[in-house]
C-alpha positions as semicolon CSV with decimal commas, in nm:
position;residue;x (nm);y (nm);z (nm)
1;X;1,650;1,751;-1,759
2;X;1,344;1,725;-1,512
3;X;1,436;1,679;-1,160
4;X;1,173;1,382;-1,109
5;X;1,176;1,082;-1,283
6;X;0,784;1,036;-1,204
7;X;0,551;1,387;-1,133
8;X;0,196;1,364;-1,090
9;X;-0,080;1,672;-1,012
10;X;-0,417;1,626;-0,917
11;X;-0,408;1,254;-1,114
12;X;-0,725;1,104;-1,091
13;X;-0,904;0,786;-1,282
14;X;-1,252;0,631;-1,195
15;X;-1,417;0,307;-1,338
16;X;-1,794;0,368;-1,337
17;X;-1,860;0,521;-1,015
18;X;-1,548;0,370;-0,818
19;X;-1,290;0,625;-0,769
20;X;-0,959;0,445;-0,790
21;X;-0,714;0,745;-0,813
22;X;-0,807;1,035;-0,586
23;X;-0,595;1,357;-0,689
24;X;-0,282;1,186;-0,672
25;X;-0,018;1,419;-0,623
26;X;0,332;1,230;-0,638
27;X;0,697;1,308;-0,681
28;X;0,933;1,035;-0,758
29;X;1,313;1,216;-0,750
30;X;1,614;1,083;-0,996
31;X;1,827;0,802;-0,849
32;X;1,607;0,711;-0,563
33;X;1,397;0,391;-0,489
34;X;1,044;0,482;-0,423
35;X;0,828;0,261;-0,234
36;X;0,454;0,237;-0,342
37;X;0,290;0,099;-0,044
38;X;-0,075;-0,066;0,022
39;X;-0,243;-0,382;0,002
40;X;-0,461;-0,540;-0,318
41;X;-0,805;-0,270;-0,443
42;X;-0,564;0,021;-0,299
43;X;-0,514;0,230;-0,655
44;X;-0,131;0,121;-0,656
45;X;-0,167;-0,054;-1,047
46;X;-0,401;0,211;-1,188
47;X;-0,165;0,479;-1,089
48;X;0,136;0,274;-1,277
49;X;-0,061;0,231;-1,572
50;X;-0,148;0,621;-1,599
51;X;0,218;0,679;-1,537
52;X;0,273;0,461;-1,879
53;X;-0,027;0,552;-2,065
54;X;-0,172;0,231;-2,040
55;X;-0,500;0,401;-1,932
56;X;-0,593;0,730;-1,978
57;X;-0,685;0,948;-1,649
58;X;-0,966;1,130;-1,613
59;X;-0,826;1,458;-1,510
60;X;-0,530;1,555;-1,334
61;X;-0,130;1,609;-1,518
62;X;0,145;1,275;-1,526
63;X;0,512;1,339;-1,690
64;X;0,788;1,035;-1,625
65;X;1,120;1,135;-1,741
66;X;1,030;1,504;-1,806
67;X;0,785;1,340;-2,115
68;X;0,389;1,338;-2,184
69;X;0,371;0,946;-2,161
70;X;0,039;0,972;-2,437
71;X;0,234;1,235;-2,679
72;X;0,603;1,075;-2,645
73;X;0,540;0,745;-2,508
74;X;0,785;0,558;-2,857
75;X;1,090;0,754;-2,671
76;X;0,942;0,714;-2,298
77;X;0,948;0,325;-2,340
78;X;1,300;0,316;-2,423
79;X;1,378;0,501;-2,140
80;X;1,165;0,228;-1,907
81;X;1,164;-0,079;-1,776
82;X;0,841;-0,240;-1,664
83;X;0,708;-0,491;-1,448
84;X;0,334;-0,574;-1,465
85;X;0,159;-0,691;-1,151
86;X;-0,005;-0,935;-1,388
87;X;0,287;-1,051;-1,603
88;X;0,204;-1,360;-1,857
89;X;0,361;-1,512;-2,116
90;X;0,281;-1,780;-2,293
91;X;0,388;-1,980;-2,622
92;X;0,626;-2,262;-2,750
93;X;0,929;-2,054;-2,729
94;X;1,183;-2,104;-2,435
95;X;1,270;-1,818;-2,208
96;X;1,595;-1,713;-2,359
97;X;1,391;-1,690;-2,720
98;X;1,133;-1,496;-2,535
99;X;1,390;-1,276;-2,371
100;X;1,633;-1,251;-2,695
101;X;1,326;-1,097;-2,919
102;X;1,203;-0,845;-2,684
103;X;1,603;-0,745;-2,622
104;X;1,627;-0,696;-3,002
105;X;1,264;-0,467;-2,989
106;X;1,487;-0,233;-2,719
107;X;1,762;-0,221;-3,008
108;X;1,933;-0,537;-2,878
109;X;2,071;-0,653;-2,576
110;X;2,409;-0,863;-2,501
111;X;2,378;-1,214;-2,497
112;X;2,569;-1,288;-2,150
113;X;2,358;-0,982;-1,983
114;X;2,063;-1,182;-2,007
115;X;2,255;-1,472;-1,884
116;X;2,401;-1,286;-1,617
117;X;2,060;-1,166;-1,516
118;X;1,925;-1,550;-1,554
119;X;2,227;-1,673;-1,366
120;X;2,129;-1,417;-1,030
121;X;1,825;-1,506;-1,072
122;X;1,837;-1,917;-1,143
123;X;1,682;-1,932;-1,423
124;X;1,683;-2,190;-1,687
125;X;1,671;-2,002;-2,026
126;X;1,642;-2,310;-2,210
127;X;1,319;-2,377;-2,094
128;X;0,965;-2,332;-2,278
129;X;0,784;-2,051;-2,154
130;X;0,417;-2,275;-2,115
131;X;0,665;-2,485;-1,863
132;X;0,739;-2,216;-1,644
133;X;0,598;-2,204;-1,262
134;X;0,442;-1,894;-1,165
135;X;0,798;-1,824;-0,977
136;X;0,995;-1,879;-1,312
137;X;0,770;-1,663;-1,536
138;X;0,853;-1,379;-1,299
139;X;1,211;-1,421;-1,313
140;X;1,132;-1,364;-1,692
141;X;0,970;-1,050;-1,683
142;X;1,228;-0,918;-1,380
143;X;1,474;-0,986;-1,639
144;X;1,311;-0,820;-1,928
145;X;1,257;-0,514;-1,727
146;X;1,628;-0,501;-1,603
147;X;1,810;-0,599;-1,907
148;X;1,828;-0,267;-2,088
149;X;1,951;-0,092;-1,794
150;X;1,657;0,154;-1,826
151;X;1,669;0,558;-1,667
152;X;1,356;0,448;-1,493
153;X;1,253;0,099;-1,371
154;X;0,849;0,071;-1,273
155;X;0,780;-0,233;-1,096
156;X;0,417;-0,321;-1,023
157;X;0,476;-0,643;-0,708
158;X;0,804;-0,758;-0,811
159;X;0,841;-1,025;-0,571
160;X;0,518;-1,205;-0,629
161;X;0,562;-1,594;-0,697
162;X;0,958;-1,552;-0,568
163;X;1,080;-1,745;-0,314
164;X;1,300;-1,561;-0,018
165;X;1,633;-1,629;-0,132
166;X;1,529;-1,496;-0,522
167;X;1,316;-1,181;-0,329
168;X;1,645;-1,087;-0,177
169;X;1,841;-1,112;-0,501
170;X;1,626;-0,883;-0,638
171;X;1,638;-0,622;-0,385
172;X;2,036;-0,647;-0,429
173;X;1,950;-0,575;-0,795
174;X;1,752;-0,271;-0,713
175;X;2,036;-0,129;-0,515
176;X;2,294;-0,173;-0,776
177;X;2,066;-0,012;-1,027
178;X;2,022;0,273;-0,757
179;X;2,411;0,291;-0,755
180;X;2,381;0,297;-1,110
181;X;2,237;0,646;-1,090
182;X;1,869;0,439;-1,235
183;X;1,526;0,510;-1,052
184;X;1,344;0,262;-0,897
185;X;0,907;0,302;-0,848
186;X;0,875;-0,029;-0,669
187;X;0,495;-0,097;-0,575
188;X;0,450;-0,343;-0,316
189;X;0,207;-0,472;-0,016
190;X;0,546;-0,672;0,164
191;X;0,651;-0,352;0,412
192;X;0,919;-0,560;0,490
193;X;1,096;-0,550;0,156
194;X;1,073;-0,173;0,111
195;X;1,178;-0,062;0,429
196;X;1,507;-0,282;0,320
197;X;1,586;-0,054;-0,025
198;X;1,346;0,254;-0,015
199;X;1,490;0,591;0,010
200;X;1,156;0,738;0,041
201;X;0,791;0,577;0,053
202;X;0,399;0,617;-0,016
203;X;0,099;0,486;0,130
204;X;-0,209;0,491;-0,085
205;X;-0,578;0,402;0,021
206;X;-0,859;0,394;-0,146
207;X;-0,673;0,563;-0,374
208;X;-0,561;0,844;-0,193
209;X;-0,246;0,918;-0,105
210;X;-0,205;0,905;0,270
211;X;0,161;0,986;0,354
212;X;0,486;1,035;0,106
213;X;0,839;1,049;0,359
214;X;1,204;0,903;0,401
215;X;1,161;0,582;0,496
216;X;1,352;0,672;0,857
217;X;1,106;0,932;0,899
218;X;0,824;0,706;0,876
219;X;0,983;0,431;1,109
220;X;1,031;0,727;1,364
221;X;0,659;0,747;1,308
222;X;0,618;0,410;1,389
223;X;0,511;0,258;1,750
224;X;0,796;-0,003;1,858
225;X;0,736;-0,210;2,150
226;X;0,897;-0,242;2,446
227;X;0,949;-0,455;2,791
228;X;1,138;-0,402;3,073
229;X;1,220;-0,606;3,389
230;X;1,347;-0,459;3,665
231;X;1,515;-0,620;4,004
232;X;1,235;-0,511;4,204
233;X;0,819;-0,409;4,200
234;X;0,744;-0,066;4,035
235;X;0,447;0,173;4,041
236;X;0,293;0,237;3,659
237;X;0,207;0,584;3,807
238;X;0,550;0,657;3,728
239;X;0,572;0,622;3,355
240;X;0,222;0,735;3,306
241;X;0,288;1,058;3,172
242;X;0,626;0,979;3,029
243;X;0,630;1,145;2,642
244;X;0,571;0,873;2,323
245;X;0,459;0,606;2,561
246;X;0,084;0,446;2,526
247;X;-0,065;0,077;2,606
248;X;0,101;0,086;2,981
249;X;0,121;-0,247;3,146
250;X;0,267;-0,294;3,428
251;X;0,276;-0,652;3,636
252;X;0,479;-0,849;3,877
253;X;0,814;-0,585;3,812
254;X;0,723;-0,631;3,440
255;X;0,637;-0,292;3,239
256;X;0,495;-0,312;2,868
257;X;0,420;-0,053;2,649
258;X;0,459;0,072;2,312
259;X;0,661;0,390;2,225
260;X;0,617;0,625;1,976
261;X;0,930;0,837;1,872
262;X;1,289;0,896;2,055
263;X;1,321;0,652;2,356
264;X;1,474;0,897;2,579
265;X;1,206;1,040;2,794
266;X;1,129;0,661;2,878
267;X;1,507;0,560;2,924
268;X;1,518;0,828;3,191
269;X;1,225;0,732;3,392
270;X;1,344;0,379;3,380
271;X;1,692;0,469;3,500
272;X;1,553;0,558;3,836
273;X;1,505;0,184;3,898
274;X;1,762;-0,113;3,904
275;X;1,666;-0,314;3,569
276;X;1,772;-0,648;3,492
277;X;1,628;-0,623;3,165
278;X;1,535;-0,390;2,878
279;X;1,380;-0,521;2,540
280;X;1,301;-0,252;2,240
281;X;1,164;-0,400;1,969
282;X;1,325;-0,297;1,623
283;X;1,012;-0,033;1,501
284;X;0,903;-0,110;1,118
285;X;0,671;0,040;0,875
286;X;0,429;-0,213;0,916
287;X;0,313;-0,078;1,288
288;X;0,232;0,255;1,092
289;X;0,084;0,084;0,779
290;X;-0,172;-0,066;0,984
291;X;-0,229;0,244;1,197
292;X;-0,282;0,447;0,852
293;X;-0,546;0,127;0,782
294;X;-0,757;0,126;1,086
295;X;-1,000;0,215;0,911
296;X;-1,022;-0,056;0,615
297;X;-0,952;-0,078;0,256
298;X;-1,136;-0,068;-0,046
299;X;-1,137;0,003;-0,416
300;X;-0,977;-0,117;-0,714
301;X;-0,610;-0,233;-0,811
């Protein structure tokens, strides 16, 4: 058995004369959650639907689950659960109809699983599909993708049209599947959410990928901010050259910056002063997310 659930080389799919998948070379490991990272036009659905065969790429080698998704994609499905970032359903049928049909296309699937799924999840199973809010309708296909407890779950913007309290059920859901020994390819623009569950992330732009790490590794990558007070006027000359530390303000015994890495070089320099105060702002992803997109974004979905 392959090592990677998901392994990419050189993937790369244009429309017309947009590239939207640049080389793409991408290891997803067994048993991790993999975040998928950039906003709208960034290549994040293309590459999901090359992963599944949905499109064809133009050049470039995909296997998910050690398979050719195009010459065993019957037996790849099975082993998948899938999210579309555009997920519709429509029809007379109610949810649990909807839900019961496709379960019995995976082989069947226990009646109170989907209930347990639609009970996390507060959804009303007895409703018609057509009835559904935007919200509700992705509840449905969360379910459908989670209900076969799949090798391999592929989710293209999960939490679009959920509202906090269901977002944060479902990232408890990804980490019990994680504990479950299943993989998790989570694409998402909400930095937030991934830096919760991730083991490891990507940023794509323009549909090149940009940076693959541990999701601490990035963080330490990140700038956090940072104030401190102190009991009595200071000279900025003093932390000028102190290592990680850029955007040096200091006013009225105030000094602001931001710091980039390990806080101890700047801990020390401060320690030669009486502080009153010392504020370090929590660093996230999103401080290098933007830094990777100072340049702008473009391209396709």
């Amino acid at each position: 058995m392959a090592d990677e659930a998901i392994l990419t080389s050189r993937l790369t799919k244009s429309y017309g004369p947009v590239l939207a998948l640049d080389h793409l070379d991408l290891e997803v490991r067994r048993g991790e959650i993999f975040g998928f990272l950039g906003p709208n036009g960034a290549g994040k659905t293309t590459a999901i639907r090359l992963f599944l065969d949905l499109l064809r790429p133009d050049s470039g080698q995909v296997t998910v689950l050690g398979l050719d998704p195009r010459a065993q994609g019957v037996e790849l499905r099975r082993r998948v659960g899938y999210l579309p970032g555009d997920f519709t359903v429509d029809g007379n049928q109610t949810a649990r109809q909807l839900l019961t049909y496709l379960g019995n296309l995976r082989g069947g699937i226990r009646r109170d699983r989907i209930e347990g799924l639609a009970e996390r999840l507060d959804l009303d199973l007895d409703q018609k599909i057509r009835s559904l809010s935007k919200g509700n309708r992705q509840k449905v296909g969360l379910i459908q993708a989670f209900m076969h407890e799949p090798e391999l779950l592929i989710l293209d913007e999960p939490t679009s049209g959920l509202d906090p309290l269901m977002a944060r059920e479902f990232l408890t859901m990804t980490l019990e599947a994680r504990a479950r020994g299943q993989t998790v390819f989570m694409s998402s623009h909400i930095l937030s959410e991934v830096q919760k569950v991730a083991d490891r992330a990507g940023i794509i732009r323009r549909g090149e990928l940009i940076a693959v790490d541990e999701v601490e590794a990035l963080r330490a990558k990140s700038l956090r901010r940072v104030e401190v007070t102190f009991d009595e006027p200071v000279d900025a000359s003093a932390f000028a050259d102190v290592r990680g530390v850029s955007d040096l303000v200091v006013e009225d015994g105030v000094l602001r910056c931001r710091l980039l890495g390990e806080a101890d070089a700047l801990v020390k320099a401060v320690a030669r002063y009486r502080v009153r105060d010392f504020i370090s702002e929590e660093p996230d992803l999103e401080e290098l997310f933007f830094h990777y997109y100072a340049e702008g974004t473009d391209g396709v979905s």
